[in-house]
KOLNU-813899 format. One record per residue (C-alpha): residue number from 0; residue in three letters; x, y, z. Coordinates in steps of 0.05 Angstrom, whole numbers. Example, Ala and Ser with C-alpha at 12.3 -4.5 7.8 and 13.67 -1.06 7.14 Angstrom:
<atoms>
k=0&r=ala&c1=246&c2=-90&c3=156
k=1&r=ser&c1=273&c2=-21&c3=143
</atoms>
This chain:
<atoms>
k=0&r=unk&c1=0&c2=0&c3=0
k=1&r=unk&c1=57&c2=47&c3=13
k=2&r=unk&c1=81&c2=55&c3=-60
k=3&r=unk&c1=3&c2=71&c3=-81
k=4&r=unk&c1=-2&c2=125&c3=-24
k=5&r=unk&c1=73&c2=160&c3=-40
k=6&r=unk&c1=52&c2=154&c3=-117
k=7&r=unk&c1=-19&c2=183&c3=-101
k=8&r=unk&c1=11&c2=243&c3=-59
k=9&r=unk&c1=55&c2=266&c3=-108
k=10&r=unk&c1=10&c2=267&c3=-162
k=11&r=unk&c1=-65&c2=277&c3=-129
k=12&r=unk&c1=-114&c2=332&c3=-134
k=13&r=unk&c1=-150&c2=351&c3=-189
k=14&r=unk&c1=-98&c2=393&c3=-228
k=15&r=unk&c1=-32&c2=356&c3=-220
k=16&r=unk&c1=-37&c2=312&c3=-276
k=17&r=unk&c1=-76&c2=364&c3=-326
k=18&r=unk&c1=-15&c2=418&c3=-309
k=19&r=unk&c1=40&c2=364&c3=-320
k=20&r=unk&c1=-2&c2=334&c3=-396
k=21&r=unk&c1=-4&c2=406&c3=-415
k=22&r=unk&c1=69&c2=423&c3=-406
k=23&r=unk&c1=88&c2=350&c3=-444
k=24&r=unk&c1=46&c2=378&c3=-496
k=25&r=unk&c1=84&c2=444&c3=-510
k=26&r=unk&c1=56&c2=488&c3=-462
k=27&r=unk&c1=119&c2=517&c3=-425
k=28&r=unk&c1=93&c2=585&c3=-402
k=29&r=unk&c1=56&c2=601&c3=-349
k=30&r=unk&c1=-4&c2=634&c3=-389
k=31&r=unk&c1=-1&c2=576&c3=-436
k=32&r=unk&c1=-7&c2=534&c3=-388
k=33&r=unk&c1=-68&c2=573&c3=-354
k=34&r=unk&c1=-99&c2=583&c3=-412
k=35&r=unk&c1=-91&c2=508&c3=-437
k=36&r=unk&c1=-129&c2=475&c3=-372
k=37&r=unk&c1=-201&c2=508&c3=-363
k=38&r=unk&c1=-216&c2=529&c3=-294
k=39&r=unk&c1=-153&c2=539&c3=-266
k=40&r=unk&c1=-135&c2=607&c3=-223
k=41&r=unk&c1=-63&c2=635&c3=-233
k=42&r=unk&c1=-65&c2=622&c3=-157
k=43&r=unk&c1=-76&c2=550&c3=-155
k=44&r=unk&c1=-23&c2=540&c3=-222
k=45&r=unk&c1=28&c2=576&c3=-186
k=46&r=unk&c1=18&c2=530&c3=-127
k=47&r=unk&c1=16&c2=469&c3=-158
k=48&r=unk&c1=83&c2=489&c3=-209
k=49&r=unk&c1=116&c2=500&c3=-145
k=50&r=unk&c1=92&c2=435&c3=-112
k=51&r=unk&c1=109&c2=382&c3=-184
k=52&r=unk&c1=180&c2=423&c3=-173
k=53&r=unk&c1=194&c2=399&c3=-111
k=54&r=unk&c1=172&c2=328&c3=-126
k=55&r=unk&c1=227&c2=336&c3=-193
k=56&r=unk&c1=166&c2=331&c3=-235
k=57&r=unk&c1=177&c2=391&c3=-271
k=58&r=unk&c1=235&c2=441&c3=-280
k=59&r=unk&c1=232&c2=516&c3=-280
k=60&r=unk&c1=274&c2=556&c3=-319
k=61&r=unk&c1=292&c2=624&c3=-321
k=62&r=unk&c1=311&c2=659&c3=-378
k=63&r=unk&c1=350&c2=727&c3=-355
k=64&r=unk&c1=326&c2=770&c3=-415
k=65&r=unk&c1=281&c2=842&c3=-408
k=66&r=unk&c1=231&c2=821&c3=-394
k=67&r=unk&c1=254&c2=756&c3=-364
k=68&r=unk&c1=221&c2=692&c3=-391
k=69&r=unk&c1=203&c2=636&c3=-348
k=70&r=unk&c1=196&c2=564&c3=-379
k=71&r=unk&c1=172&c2=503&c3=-348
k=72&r=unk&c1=191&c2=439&c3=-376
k=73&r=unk&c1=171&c2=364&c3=-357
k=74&r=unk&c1=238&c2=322&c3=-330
k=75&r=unk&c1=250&c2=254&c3=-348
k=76&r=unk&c1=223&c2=227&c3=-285
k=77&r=unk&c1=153&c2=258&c3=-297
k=78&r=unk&c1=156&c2=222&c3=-360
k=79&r=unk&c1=159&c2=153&c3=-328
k=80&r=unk&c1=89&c2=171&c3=-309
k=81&r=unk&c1=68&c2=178&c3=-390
k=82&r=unk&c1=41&c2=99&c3=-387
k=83&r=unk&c1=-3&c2=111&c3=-325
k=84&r=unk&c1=-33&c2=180&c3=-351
k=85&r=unk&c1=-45&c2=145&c3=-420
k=86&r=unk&c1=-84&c2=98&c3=-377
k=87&r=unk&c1=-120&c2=147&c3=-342
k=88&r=unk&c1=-134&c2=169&c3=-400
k=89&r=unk&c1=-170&c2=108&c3=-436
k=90&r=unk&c1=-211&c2=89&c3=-368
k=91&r=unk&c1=-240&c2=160&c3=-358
k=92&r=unk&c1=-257&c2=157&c3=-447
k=93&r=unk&c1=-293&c2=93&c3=-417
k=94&r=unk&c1=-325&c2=111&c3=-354
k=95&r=unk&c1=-347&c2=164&c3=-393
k=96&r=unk&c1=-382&c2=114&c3=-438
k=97&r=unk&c1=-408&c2=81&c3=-384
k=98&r=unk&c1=-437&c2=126&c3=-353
k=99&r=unk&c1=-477&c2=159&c3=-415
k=100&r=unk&c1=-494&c2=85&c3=-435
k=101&r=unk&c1=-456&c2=96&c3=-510
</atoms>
């Protein structure tokens, strides 16, 4: 059970895995990224970009231009997850079907 709970904390809540798809899929900037996931306040984002950081799911990287740029960019350990969010993927295109009985 220990390996499901430690897997489950880093990557729970209802934006975790929606931030880190978005950022495989291009999204590097901050607004991108907000603008990419419906729903999502700047203050939650910024909370939950901090929060993949620490767990090395993400990396943040400042560029030192005028005005400086900040990229975010998924690290090879976040992409170790790609098979289970693929999953997550098909069961919710099914549950989905389930549910609406198509």
């Amino acid at each position: 059970m220990l390996p499901i709970r430690d897997a489950l904390d880093v990557i729970s809540g209802k934006w975790k895995v929606l931030i880190l798809t978005s950022i495989m899929h291009g999204n590097r900037r901050f607004t991108e990224i907000q603008t990419s996931i419906p729903k999502i306040n700047p203050k939650v984002l910024s909370k939950e970009l901090k929060d993949m950081e620490e767990h090395q799911l993400i990396k943040r990287i400042v560029h030192d231009d005028h005005p400086v740029l900040i990229e975010y960019i998924a690290t090879d350990y976040s992409r170790s997850l790609k098979k289970v969010m693929m999953e997550l993927h098909s069961w919710g295109v099914n549950h989905r079907k389930q549910l609406l009985g198509k």
